[in-house]
N, C-alpha and C positions, 0 to 999 in steps of 0.2 A: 504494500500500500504506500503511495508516493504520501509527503509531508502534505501536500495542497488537501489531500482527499484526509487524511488525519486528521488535521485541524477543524474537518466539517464537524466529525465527529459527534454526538450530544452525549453517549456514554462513554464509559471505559470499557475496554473489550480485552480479556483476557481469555484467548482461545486455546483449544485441544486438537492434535489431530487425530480421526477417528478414520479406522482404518475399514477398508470399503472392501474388499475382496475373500471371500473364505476361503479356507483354507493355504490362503498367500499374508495372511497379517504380520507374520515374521519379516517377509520381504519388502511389504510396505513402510514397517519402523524401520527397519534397516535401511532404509535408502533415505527416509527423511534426516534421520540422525545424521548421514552426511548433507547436511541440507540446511539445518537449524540445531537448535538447543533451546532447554526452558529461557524464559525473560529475555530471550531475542527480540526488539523491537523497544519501545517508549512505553510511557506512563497512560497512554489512550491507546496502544491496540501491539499487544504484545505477545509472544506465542508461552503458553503452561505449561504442555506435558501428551502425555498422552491419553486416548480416552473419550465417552467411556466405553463406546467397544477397544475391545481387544482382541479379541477373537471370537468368532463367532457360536462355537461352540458354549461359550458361556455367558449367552443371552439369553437372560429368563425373564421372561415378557411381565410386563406390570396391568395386563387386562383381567380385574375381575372377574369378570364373567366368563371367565373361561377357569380349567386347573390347572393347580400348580406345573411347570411342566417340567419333565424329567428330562435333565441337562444329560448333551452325548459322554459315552463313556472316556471319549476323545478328550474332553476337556481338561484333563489334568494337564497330560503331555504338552497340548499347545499352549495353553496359559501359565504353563513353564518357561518354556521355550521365549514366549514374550517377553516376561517380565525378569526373563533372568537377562537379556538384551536389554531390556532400560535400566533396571538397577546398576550393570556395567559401566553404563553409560551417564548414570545420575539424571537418570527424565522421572522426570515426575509424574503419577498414571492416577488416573481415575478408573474405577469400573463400576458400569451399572449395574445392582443389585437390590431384589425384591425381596425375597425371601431366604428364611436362617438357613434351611437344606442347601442352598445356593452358595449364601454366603461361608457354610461351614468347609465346603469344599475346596470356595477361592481359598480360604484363610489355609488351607492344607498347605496349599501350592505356594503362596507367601509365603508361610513359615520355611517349607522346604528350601526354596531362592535365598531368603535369608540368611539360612546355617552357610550357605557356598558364598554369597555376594551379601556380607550385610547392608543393610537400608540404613541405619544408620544415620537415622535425620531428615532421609529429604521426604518431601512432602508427598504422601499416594493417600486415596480416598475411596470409601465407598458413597455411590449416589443410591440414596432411596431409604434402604434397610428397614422398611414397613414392621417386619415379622422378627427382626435382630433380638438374640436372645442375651440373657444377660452375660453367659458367658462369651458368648461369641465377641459382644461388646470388649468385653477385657481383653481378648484375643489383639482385638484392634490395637488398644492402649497398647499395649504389651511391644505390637511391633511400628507403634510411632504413627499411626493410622489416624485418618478422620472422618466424619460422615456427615456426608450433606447430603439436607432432608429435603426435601419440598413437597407442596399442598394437594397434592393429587388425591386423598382422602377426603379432600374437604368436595371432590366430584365422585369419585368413586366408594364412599365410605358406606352409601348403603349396599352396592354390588358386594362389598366385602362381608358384610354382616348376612346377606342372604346366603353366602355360599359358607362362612365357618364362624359364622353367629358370633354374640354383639360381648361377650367376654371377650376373644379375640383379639378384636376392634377394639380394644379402650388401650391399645399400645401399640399404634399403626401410624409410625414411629414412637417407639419409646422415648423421648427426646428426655423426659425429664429424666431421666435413668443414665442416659449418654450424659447430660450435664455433670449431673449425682458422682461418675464416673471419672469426670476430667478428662474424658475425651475432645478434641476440637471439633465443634458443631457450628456448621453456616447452614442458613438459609436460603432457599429459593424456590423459583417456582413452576421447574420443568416444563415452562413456554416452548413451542406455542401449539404442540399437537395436541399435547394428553392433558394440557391443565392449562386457565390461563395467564396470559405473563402480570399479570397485577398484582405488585407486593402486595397489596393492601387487604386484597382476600386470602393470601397469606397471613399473614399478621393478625386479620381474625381467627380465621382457623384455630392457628396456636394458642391464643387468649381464649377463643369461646371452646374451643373444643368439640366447635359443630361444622357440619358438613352446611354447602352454600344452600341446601335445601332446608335445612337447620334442623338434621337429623343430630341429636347428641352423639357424641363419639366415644367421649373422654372425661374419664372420674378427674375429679381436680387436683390427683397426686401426677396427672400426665398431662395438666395444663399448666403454659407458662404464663406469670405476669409481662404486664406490658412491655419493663426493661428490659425484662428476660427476650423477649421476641422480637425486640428491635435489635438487642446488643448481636444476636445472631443472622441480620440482614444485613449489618455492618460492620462491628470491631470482628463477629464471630467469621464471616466469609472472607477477610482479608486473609487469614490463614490461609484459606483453597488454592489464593493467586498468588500465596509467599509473597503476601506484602504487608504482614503487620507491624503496627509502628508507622506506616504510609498513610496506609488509608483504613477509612471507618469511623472515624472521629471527628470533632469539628476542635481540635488543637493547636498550637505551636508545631508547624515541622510536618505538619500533615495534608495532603492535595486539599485543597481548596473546595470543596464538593458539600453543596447541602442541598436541601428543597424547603420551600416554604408550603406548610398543608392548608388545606381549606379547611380544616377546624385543626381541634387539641387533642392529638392521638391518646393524651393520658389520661383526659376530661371526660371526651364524649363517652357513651353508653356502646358496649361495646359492640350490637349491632351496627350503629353508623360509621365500625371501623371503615367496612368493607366498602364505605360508601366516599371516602378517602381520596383528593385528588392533591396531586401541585397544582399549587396555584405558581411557582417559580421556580423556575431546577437551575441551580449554578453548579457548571464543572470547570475545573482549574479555575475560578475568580469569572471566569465568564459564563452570562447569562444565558445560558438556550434554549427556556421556553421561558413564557412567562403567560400571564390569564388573568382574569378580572381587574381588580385592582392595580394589580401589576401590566397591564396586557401593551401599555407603549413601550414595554421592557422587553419586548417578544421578535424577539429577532426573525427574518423571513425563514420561511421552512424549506425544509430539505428535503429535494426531489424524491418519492415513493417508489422504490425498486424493493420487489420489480414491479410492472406498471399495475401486473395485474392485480396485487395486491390487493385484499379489502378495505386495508387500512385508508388508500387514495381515497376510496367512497365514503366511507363511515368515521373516519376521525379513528379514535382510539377507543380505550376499553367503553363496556357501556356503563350509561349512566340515564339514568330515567329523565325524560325529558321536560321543562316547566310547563306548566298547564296556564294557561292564559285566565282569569280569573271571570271573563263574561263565557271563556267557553265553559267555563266548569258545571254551569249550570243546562246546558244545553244535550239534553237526550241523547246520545251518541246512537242510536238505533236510528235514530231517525235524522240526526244531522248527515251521518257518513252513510248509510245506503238508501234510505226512505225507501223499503222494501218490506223492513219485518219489524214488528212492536210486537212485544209478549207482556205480558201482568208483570210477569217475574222480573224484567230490567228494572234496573236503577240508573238515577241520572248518577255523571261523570263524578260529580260533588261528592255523592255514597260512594260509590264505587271505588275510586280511589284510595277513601278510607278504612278499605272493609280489610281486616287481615283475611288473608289466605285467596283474594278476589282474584279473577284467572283478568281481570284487567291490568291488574297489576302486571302479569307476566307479557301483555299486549302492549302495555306502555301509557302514557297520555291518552292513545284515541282509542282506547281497548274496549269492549264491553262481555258480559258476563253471557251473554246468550248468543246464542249458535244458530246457524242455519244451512243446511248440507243439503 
């Protein structure tokens, strides 16, 4: 990436590379190694490690509704083979992992690399660890491990509980357990296929301990407070990109990055986390969005690639749209098709306020009755 296209930048980007080929992922690291190394590049877009495939034998899918699935007998050998080639080399690896049967395996194959090439410091991670037991957890510590969690239960927590019931689910990640432990824990939010990229229904999640349909998940010995769930979107993730001490703070000596929220994450009621926007994102001292109050602060935006994008049509994440206050009162049955009236509608004004209203899930011009 030239300096010109850097400096567009609005995040920081601390990238992985994931290897695309079965049965050739050996050949893949090995040719980028000569090619790059961790923290090659600058402080907005820098290369990390490897990950989090590694090989594809020891991809074990994070789809509820489906079972667990039973990893190739393959998998030891080549996920040897891999990491005993990064350890040699000091690259840093992530691997995706859902489940302890999964992760008790990698942890074999780690341990075993270790005894010949130790680790010794540098930085490899598990993503997910839903089902991570507590020893496994220690397993981690033990060999300098970390695990980043993200909210994919806050979509999929009730698939989980239909298929191995709601005891299960109250530690779909353990996180307070990973804390309890001295493990290093960052957050995030496994954007943009399986879950969406919005910290902020993150951050509820962890606090309320409900899924975005506000199914309960989690007893309150497996929910974090507030500091606890920010510290790990920031001081805690800096670890992942081996930059703590850099970034995740707002200090002396540390990247310049904050946002200003549209309320008080520590005030509001923790339903309105999820509801959560910048109003001002600064990165490096410079301003790259800005809204409301702020919005002459709002620099011109950066072309949507690719075009086809949803993002170009739709803006960004959603957010329920204001209701004009003379439409509120105006029968949406009848203003938007003038086709059907039933007894049972309610004007826009009820409707809106009614918990559980399928308007709500329509948005502003939504209404509660159907006609097929």
């Amino acid at each position: 990436m030239t300096y010109t296209n850097r400096v567009k930048l609005t995040v920081r980007v601390a990238y992985n590379l994931f290897t695309q080929r079965p049965k050739q992922e050996r050949e893949d690291f090995a040719e980028w190694i000569t090619m790059t190394k961790p923290g090659n590049g600058d402080d907005l877009y820098r290369m990390n490690g490897a990950g989090e495939m590694l090989v594809f034998s020891a991809a074990d899918f994070e789809d509820f509704l489906e079972p667990r699935p039973n990893l190739a007998d393959s998998l030891e050998a080549e996920l040897k083979s891999v990491v005993s080639l990064l350890a040699a080399n000091r690259w840093a690896f992530r691997l995706h992992a859902t489940y302890d049967e999964s992760i008790d395996r990698f942890l074999n194959v780690f341990e075993d690399v270790n005894r010949e090439i130790p680790f010794n410091g540098f930085h490899w991670f598990f993503d997910h660890a839903e089902t991570i037991s507590d020893r496994n957890i220690e397993r981690v510590k033990a060999l300098g491990g970390g695990i980043a969690v993200q909210h994919r239960m806050a979509f999929q927590g009730d698939y989980f509980i239909d298929r191995y019931g709601k005891q299960a689910a109250e530690r779909t990640p353990p996180i307070a357990r990973m804390l309890e432990l001295d493990v290093p824990v960052g957050a995030g939010s496994d954007a943009t296929r399986v879950a969406s990229y919005n910290p902020f229904v993150s951050l509820y999640w962890m606090v309320s301990g409900k899924t975005v349909g506000g199914t309960a998940l989690y007893p309150a010995a497996n929910r974090l407070d507030r500091m606890a769930a920010l510290r790990l979107y920031t001081v805690g993730s800096s670890w992942f990109s081996s930059e703590e001490g850099k970034k995740g703070a707002i200090a002396p000596g540390q990247l310049a990055d904050l946002a200003v929220l549209s309320e008080d994450f520590f005030s509001i009621p923790a339903e309105r986390i999820k509801g959560l926007e910048s109003v001002m994102t600064i990165v490096g001292g410079r301003v790259v969005y800005a809204a409301k109050e702020f919005k002459d602060l709002d620099p011109p935006s950066t072309p949507v690639l690719p075009e086809w994008s949803p993002v170009a049509t739709y803006g960004g994440y959603y957010s329920a749209p204001a209701v004009p206050a003379a439409a509120k009162a105006i029968h949406l049955c009848t203003a938007l098709c003038n086709h059907f009236h039933r007894a049972t509608c309610r004007t826009a004004s009820s409707t809106l306020s009614t918990a559980g209203s399928l308007s709500n899930f329509w948005g502003g011009i939504g209404c509660d009755c159907f006609a097929f």
